[in-house]
Structures are given as C-alpha cells and as structure tokens.
The first five atom37 places (N, CA, C, CB, O) and aatype in JSON, in Angstrom:
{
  "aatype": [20, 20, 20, 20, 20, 20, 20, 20, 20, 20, 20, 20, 20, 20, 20, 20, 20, 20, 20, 20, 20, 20, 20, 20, 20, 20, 20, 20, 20, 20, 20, 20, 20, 20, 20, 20, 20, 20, 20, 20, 20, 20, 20, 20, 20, 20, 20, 20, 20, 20, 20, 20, 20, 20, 20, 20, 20, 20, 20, 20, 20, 20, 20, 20, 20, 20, 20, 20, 20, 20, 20, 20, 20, 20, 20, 20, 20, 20, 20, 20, 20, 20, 20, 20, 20, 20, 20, 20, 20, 20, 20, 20, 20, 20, 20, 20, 20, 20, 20, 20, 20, 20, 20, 20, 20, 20, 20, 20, 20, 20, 20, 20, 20, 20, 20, 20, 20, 20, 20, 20, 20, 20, 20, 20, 20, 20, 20],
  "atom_mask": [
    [1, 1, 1, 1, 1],
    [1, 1, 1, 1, 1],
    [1, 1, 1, 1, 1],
    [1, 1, 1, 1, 1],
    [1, 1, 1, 1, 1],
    [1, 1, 1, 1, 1],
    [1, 1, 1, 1, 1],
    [1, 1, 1, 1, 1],
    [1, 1, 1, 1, 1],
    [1, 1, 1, 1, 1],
    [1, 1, 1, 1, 1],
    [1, 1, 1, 1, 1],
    [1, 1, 1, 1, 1],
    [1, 1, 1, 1, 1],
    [1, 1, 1, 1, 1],
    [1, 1, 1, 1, 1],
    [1, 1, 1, 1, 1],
    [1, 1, 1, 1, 1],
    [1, 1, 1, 1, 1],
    [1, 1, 1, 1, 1],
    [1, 1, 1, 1, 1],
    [1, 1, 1, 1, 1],
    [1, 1, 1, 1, 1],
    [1, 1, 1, 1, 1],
    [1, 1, 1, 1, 1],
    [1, 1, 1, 1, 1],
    [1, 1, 1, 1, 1],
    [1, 1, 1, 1, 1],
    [1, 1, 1, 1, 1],
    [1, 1, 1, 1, 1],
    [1, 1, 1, 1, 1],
    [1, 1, 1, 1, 1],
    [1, 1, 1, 1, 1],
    [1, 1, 1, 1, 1],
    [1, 1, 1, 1, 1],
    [1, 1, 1, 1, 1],
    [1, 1, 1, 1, 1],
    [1, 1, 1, 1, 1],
    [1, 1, 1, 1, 1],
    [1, 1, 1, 1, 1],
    [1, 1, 1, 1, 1],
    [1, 1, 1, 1, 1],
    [1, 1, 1, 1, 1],
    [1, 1, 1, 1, 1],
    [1, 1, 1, 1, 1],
    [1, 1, 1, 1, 1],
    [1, 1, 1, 1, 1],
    [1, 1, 1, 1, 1],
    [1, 1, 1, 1, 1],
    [1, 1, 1, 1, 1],
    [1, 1, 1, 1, 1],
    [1, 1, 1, 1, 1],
    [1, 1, 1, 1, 1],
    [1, 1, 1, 1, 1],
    [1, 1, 1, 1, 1],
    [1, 1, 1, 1, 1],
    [1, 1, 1, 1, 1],
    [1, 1, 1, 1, 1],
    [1, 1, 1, 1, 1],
    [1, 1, 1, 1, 1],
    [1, 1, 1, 1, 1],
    [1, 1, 1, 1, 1],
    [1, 1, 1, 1, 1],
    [1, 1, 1, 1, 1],
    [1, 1, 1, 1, 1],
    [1, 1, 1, 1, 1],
    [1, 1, 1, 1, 1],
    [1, 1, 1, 1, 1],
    [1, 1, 1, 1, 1],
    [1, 1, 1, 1, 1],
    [1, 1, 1, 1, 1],
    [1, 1, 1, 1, 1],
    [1, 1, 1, 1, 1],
    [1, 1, 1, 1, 1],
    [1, 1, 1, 1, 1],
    [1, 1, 1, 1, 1],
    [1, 1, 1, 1, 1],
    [1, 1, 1, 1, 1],
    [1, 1, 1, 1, 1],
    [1, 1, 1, 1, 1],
    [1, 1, 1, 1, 1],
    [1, 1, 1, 1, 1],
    [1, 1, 1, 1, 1],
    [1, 1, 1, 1, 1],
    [1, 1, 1, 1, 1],
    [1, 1, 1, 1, 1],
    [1, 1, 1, 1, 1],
    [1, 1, 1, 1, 1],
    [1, 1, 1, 1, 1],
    [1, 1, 1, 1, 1],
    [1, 1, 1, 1, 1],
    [1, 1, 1, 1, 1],
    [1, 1, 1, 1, 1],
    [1, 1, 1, 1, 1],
    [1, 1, 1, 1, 1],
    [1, 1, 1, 1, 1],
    [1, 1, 1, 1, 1],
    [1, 1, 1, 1, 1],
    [1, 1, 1, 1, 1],
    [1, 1, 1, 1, 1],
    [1, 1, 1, 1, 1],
    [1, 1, 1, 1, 1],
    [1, 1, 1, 1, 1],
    [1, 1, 1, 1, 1],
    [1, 1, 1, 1, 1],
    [1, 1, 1, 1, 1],
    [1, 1, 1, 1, 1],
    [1, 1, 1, 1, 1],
    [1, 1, 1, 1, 1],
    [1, 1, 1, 1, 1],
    [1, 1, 1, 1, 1],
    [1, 1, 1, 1, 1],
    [1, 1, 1, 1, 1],
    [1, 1, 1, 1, 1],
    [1, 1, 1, 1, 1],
    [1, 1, 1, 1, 1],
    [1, 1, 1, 1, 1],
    [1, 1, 1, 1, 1],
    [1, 1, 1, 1, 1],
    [1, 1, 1, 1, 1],
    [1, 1, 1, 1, 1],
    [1, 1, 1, 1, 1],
    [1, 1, 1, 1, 1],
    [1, 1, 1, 1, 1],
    [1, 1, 1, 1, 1],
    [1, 1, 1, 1, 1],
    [1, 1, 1, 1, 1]
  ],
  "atom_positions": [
    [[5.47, -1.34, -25.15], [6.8, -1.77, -24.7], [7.09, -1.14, -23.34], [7.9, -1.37, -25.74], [7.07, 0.06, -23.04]],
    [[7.36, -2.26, -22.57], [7.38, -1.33, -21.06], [8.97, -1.09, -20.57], [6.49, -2.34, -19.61], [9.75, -1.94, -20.15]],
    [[9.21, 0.53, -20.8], [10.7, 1.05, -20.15], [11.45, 0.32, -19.18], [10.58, 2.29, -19.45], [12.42, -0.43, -19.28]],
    [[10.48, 0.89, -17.78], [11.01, 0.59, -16.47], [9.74, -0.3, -15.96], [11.41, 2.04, -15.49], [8.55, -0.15, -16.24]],
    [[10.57, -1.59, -14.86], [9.73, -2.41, -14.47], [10.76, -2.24, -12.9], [9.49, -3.97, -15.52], [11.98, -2.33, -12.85]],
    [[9.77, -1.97, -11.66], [10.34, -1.97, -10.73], [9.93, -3.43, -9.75], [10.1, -0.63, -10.24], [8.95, -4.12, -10.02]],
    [[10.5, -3.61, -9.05], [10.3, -5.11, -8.01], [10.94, -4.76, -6.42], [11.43, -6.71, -8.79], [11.71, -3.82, -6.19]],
    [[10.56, -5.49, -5.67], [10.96, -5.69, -4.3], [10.58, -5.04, -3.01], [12.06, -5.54, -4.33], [10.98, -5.17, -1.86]],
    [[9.68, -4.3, -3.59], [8.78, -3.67, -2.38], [7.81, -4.76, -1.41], [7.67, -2.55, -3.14], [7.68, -5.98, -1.48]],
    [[7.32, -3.9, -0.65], [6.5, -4.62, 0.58], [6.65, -3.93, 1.67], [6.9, -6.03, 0.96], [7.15, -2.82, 1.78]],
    [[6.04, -4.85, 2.77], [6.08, -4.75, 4.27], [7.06, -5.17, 5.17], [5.14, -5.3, 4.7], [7.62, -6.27, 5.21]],
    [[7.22, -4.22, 5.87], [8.47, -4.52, 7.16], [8.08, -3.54, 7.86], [10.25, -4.43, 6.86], [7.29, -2.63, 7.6]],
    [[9.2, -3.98, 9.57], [9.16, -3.1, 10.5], [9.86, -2.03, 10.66], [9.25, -3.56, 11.33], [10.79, -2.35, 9.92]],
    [[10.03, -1.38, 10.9], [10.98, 0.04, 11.42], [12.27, -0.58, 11.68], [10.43, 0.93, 12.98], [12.38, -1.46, 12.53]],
    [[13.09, -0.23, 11.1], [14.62, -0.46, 11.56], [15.37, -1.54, 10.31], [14.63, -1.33, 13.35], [16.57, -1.68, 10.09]],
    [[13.98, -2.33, 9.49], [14.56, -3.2, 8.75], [14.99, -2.61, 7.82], [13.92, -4.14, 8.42], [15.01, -1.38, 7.77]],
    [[15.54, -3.6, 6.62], [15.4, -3.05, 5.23], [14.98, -3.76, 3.89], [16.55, -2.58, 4.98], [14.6, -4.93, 3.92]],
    [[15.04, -3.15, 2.87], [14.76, -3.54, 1.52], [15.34, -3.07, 0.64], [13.7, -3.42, 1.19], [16.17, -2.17, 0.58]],
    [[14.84, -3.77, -0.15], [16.18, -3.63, -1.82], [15.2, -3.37, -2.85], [17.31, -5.46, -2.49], [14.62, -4.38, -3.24]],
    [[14.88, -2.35, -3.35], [14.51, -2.43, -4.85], [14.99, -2.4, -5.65], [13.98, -1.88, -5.28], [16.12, -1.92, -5.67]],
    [[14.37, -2.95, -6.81], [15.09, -3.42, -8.43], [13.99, -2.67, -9.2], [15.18, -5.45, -8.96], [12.77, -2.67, -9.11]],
    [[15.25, -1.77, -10.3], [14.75, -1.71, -11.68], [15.15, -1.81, -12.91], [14.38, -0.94, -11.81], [15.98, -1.02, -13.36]],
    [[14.5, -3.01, -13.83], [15.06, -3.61, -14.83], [14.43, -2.41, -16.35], [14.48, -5.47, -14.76], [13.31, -2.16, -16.81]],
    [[15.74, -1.99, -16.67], [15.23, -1.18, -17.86], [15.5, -1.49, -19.15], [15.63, 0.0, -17.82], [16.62, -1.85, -19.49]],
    [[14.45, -1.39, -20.03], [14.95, -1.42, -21.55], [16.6, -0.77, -21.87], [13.77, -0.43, -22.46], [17.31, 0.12, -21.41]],
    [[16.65, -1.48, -22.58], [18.86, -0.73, -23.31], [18.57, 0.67, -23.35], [19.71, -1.23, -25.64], [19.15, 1.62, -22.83]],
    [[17.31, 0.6, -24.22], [17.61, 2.28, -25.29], [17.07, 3.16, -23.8], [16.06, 2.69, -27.39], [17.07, 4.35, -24.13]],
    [[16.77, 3.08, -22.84], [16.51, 3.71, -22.24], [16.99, 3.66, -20.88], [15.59, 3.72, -22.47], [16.25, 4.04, -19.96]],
    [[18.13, 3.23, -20.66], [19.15, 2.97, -19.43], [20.42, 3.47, -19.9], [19.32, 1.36, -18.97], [21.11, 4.03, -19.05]],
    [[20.86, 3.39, -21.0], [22.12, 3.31, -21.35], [22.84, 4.31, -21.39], [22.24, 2.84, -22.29], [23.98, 4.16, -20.94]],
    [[22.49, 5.57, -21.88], [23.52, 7.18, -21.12], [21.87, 7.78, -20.37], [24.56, 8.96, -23.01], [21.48, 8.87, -20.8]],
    [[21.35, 7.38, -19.76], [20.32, 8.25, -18.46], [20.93, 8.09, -17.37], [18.74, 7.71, -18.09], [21.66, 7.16, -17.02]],
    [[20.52, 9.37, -16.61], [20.46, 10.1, -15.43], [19.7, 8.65, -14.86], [19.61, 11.8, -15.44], [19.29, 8.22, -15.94]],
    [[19.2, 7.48, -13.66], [18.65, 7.05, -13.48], [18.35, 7.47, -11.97], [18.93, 6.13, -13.99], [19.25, 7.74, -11.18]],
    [[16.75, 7.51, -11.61], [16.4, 7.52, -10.28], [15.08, 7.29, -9.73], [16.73, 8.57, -9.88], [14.01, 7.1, -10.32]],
    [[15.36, 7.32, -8.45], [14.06, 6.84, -7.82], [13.75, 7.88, -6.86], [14.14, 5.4, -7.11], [14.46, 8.58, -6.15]],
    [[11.67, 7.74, -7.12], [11.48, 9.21, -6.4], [10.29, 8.49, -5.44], [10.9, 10.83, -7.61], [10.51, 7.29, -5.57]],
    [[9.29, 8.62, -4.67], [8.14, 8.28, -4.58], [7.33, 9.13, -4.06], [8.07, 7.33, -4.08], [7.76, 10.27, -3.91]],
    [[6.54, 8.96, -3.82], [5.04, 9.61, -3.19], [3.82, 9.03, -2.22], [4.25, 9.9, -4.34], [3.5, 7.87, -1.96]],
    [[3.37, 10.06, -1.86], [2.29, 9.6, -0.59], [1.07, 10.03, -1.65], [2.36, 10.67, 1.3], [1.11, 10.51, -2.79]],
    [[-0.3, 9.56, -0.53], [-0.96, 10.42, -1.07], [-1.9, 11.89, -1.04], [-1.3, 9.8, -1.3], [-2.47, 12.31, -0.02]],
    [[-1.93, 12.4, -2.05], [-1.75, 14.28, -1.47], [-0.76, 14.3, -1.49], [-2.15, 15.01, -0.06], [-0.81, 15.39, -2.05]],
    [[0.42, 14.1, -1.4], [1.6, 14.49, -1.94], [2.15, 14.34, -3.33], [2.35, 14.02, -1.27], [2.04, 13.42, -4.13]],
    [[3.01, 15.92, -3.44], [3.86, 15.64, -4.83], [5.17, 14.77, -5.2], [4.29, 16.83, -5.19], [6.14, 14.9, -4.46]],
    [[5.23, 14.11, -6.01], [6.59, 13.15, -5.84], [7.72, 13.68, -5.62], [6.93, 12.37, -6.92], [8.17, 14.73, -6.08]],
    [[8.38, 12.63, -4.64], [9.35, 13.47, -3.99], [10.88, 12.42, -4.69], [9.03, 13.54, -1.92], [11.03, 11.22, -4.92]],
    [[11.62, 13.44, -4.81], [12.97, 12.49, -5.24], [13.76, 12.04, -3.98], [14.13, 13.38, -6.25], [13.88, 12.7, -2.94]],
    [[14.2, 10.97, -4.19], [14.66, 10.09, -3.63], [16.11, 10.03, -3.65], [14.1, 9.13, -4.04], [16.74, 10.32, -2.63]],
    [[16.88, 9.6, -5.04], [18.38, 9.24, -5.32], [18.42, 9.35, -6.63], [18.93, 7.83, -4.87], [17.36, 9.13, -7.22]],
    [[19.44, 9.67, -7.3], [19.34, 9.42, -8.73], [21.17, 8.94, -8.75], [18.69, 11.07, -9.83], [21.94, 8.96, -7.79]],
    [[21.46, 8.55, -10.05], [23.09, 7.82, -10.36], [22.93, 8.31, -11.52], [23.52, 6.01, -10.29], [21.8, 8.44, -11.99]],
    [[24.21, 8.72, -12.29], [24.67, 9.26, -13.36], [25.06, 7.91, -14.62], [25.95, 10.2, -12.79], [24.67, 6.81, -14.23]],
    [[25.59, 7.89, -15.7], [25.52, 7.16, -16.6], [27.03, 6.67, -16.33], [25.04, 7.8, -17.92], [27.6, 6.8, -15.25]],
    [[27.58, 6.12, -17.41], [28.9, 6.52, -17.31], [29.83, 5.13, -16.66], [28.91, 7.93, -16.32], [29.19, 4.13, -16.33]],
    [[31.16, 5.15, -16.53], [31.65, 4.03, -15.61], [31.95, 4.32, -14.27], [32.79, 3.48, -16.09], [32.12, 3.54, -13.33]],
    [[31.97, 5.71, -14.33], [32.36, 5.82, -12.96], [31.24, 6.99, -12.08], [34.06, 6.35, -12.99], [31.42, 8.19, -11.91]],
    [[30.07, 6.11, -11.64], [29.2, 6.74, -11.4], [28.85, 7.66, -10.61], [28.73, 6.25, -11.36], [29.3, 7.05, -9.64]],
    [[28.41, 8.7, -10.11], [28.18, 9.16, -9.19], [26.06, 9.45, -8.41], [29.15, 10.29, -9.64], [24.91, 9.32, -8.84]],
    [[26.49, 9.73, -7.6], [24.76, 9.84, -7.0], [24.67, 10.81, -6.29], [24.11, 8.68, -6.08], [25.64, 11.36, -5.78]],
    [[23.15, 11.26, -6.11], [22.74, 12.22, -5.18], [21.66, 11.93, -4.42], [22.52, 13.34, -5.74], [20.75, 11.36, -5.02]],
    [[21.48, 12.22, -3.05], [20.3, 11.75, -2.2], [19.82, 12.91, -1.53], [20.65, 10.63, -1.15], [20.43, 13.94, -1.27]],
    [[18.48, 12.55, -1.27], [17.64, 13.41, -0.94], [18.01, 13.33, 0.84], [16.05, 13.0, -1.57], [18.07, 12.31, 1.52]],
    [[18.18, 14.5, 1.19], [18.63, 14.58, 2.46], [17.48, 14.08, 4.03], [19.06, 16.14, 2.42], [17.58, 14.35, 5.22]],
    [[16.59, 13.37, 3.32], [15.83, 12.34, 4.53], [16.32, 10.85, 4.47], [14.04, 12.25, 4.3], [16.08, 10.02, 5.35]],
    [[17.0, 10.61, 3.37], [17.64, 9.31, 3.38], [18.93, 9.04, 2.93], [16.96, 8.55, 2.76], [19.33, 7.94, 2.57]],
    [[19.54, 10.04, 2.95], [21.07, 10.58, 3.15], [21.65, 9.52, 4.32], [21.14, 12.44, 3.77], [21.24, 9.54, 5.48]],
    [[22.66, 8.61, 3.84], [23.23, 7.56, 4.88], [22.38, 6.28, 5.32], [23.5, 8.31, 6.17], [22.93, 5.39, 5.97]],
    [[21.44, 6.23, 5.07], [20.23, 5.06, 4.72], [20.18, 4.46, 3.49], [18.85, 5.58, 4.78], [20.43, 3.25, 3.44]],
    [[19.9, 5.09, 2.46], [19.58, 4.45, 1.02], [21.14, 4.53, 0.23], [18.21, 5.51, 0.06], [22.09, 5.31, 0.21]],
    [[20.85, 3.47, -0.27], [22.07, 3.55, -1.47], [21.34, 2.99, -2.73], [23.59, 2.49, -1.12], [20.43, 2.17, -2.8]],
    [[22.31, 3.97, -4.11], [21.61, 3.32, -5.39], [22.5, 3.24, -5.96], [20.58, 3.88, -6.18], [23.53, 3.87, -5.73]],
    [[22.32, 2.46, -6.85], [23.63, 1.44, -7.41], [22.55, 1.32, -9.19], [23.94, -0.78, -6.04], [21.41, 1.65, -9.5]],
    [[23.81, 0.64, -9.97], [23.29, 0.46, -10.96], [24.78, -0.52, -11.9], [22.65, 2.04, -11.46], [25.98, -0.25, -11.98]],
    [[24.05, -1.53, -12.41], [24.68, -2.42, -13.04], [24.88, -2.65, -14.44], [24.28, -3.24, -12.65], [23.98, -3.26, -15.03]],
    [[25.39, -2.46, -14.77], [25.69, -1.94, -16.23], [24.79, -3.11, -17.46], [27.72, -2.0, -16.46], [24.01, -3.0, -18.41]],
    [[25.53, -4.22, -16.67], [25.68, -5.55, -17.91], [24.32, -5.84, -17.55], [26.99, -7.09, -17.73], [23.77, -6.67, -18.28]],
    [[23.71, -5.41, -16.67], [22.43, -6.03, -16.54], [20.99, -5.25, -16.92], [22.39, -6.42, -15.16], [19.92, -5.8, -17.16]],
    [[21.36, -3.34, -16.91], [20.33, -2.18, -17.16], [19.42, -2.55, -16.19], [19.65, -2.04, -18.66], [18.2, -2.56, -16.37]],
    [[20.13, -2.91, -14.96], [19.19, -2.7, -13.74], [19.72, -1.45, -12.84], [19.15, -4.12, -12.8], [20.86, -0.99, -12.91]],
    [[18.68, -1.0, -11.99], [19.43, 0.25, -10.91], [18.13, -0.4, -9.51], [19.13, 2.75, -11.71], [16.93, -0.65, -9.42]],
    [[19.36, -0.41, -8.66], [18.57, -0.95, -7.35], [18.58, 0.64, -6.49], [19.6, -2.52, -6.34], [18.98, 1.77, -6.77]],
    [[17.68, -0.23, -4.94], [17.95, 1.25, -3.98], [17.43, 0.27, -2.94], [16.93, 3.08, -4.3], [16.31, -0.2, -2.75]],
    [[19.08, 0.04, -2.05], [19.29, -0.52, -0.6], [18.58, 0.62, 0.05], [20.95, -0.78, -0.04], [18.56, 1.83, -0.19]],
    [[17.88, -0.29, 1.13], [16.87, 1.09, 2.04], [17.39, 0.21, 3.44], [14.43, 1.24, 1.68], [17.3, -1.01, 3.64]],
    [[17.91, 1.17, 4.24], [18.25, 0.21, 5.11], [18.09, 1.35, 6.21], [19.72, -0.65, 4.88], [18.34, 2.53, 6.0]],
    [[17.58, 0.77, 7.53], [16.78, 1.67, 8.43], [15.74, 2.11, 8.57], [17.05, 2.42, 8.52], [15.36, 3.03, 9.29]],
    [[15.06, 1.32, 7.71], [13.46, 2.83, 7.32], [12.99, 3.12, 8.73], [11.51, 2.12, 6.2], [13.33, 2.73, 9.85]],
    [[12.1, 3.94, 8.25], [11.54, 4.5, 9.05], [9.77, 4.42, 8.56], [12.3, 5.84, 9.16], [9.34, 3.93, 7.52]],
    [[9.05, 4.99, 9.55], [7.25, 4.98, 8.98], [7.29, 5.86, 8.02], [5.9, 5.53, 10.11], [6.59, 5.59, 7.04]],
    [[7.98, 6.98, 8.0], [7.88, 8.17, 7.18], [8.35, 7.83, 5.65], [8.79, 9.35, 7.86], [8.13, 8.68, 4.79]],
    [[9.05, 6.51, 5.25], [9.35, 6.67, 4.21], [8.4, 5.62, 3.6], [10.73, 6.64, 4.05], [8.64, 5.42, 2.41]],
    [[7.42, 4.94, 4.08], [6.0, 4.72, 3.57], [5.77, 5.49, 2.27], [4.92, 5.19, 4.64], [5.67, 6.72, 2.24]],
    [[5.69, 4.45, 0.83], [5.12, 5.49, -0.24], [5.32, 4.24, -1.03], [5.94, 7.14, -0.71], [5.67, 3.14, -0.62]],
    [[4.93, 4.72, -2.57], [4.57, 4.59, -3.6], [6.2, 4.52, -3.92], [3.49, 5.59, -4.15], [6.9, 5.09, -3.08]],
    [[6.71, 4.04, -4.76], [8.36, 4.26, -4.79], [7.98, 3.98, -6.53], [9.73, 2.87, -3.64], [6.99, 3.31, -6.84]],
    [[8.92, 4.57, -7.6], [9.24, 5.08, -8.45], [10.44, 4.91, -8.95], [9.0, 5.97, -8.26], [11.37, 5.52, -8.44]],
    [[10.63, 4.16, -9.89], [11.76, 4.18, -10.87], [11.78, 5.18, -12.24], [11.84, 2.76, -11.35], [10.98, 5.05, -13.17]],
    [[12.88, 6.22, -12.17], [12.6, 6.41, -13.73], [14.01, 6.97, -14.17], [11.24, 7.57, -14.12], [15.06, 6.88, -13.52]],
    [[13.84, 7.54, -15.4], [15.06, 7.56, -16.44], [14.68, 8.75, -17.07], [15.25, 6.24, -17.56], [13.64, 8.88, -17.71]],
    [[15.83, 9.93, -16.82], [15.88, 11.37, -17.62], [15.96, 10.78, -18.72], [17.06, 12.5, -17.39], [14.89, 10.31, -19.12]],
    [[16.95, 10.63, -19.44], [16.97, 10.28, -21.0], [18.21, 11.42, -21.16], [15.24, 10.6, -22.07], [18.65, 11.8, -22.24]],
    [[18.55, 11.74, -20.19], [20.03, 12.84, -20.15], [20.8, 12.49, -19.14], [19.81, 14.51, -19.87], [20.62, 11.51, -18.41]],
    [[21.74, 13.33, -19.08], [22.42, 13.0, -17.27], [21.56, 14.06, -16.41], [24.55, 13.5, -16.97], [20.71, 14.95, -16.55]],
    [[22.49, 13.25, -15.21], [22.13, 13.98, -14.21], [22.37, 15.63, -13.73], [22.54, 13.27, -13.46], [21.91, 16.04, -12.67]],
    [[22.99, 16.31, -14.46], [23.69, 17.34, -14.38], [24.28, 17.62, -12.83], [22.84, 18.36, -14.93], [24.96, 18.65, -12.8]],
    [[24.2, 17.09, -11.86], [25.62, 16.87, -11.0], [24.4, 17.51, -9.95], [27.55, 17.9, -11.45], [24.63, 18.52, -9.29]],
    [[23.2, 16.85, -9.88], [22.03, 17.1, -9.29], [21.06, 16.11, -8.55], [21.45, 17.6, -10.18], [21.37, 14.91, -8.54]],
    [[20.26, 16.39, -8.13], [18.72, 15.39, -8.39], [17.68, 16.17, -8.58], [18.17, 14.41, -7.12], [17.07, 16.93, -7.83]],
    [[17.54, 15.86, -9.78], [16.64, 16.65, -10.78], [14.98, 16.54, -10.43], [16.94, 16.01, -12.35], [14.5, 15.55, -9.87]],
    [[14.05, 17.86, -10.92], [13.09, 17.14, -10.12], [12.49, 16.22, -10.98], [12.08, 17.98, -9.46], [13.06, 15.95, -12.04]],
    [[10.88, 15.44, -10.53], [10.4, 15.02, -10.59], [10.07, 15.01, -12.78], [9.78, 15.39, -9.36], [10.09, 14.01, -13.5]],
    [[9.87, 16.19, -13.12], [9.29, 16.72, -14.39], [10.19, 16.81, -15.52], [8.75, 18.02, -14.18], [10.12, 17.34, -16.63]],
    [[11.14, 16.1, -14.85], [12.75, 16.75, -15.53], [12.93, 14.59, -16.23], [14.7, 17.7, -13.43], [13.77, 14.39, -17.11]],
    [[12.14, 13.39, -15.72], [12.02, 12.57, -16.46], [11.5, 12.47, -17.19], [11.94, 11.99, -16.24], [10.67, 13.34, -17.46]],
    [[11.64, 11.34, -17.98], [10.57, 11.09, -19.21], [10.28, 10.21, -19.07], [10.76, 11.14, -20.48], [9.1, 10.25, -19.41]],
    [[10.65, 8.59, -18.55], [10.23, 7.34, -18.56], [10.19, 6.83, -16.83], [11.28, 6.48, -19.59], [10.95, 7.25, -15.95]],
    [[9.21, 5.93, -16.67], [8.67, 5.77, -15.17], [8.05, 4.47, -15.63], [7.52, 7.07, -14.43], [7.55, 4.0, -16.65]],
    [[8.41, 3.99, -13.99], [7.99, 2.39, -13.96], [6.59, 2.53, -13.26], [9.15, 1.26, -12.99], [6.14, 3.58, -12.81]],
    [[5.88, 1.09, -13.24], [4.51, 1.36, -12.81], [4.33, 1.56, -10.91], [3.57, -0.08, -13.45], [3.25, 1.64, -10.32]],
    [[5.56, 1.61, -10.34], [5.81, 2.08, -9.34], [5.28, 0.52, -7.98], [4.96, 3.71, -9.41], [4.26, -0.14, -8.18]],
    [[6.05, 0.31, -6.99], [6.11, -0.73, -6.06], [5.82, 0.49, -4.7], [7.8, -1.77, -6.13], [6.02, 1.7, -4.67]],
    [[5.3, -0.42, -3.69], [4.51, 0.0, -2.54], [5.51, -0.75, -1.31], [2.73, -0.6, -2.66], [5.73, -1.93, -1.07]],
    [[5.97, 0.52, -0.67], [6.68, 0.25, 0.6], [6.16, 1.02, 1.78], [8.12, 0.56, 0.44], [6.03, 2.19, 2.14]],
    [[5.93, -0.2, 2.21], [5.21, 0.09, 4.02], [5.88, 0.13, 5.24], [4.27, -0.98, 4.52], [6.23, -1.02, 5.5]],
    [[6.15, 0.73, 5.91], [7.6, 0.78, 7.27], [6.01, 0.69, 8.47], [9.16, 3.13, 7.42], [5.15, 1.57, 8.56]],
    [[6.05, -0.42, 9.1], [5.3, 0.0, 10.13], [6.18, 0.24, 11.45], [4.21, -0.99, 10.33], [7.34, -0.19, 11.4]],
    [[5.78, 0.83, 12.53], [6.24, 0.87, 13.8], [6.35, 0.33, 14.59], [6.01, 1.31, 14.25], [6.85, 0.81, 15.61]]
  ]
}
C-alpha cells in the first residue's frame, strides 16, 4: 500500500517555477506533521518545509528557500503541495514527500524524525 505518492517535478530554467504534489493515504495525512525534504548526491537529506495538522496551519522553511517555496496542504483532498518559485541551480535534487505520524512540534524536524516517504520526484534548475 503506497503512503505518499509525489508528482510534478522536472526541468526548468533559473528564475522559473514549479509546483509539487503529494497525494497521501487518510490514515497517514490526517493529524501528521507533513513535509518535504530532498537530497543531492553525497548528500544527507536536507529539509525543506514542513505544515502542521490541524485547521489552522502553520509551516516552517528551511532558510535557503525562505520567501521562494510555499507549502500548503488541502484537507478534503490529503494532498500537500510545495510552490517553488525562483529556483535556483542549487536547489537541483531528489525532492521528498513525507509524513511524521505526529506534529510538527513548532519546528522542522529532521530528516529521521519521519516515518512515511514518497518514492521521491527529480528537480533540475538549469542556468
């Protein structure tokens, strides 16, 4: 049974943007911490954004895409997107959906601190 299924990655230039989607199972969207982290390679995964459960949500961003990315998450649907708008080459990676299975504790938790992960989408920023 697959948790998290992420979509909307690809190729673009520097300055554009993109939208990823992640469509999650109920039992595993529904009070989680949700976020997105990604990775290079040789690198350790790096967090990205995460959004809290709840109706009135809140988020935290990783301070390289602080005012660039936004993540959002839709209740009726147990999807959580992440507007990327501006990229840059540097944010080239492996991108990552996943789900604490707790909240967020008023954080962005690291990487080890999830339990469920999507099979991860590939975003390329060229120059």
């Amino acid at each position: 049974q697959v948790e998290l299924e992420e979509s909307g990655g690809g190729s673009v230039q520097a300055g554009e943007s993109l939208t990823l989607s992640c469509a999650a199972s109920p039992y595993t969207y529904a009070t989680s911490c949700m976020g997105w982290f990604r990775q290079v390679p040789g690198r350790e995964r790096e967090g990205v954004a995460v959004i809290s459960a709840g109706n009135i949500p809140y988020s935290h961003y990783a301070a390289s895409v602080k005012g660039r990315f936004t993540i959002s998450r839709d209740n009726a649907k147990d999807t959580v997107s992440l507007q990327m708008n501006s990229l840059k080459p540097e944010d080239t990676a492996m991108y990552y959906c996943a789900a604490r299975g707790t909240g967020c504790n008023g954080r962005l938790p690291p990487a080890d601190n999830f339990r469920a992960w999507g099979q991860g989408t590939q975003v390329t920023v060229s120059s």
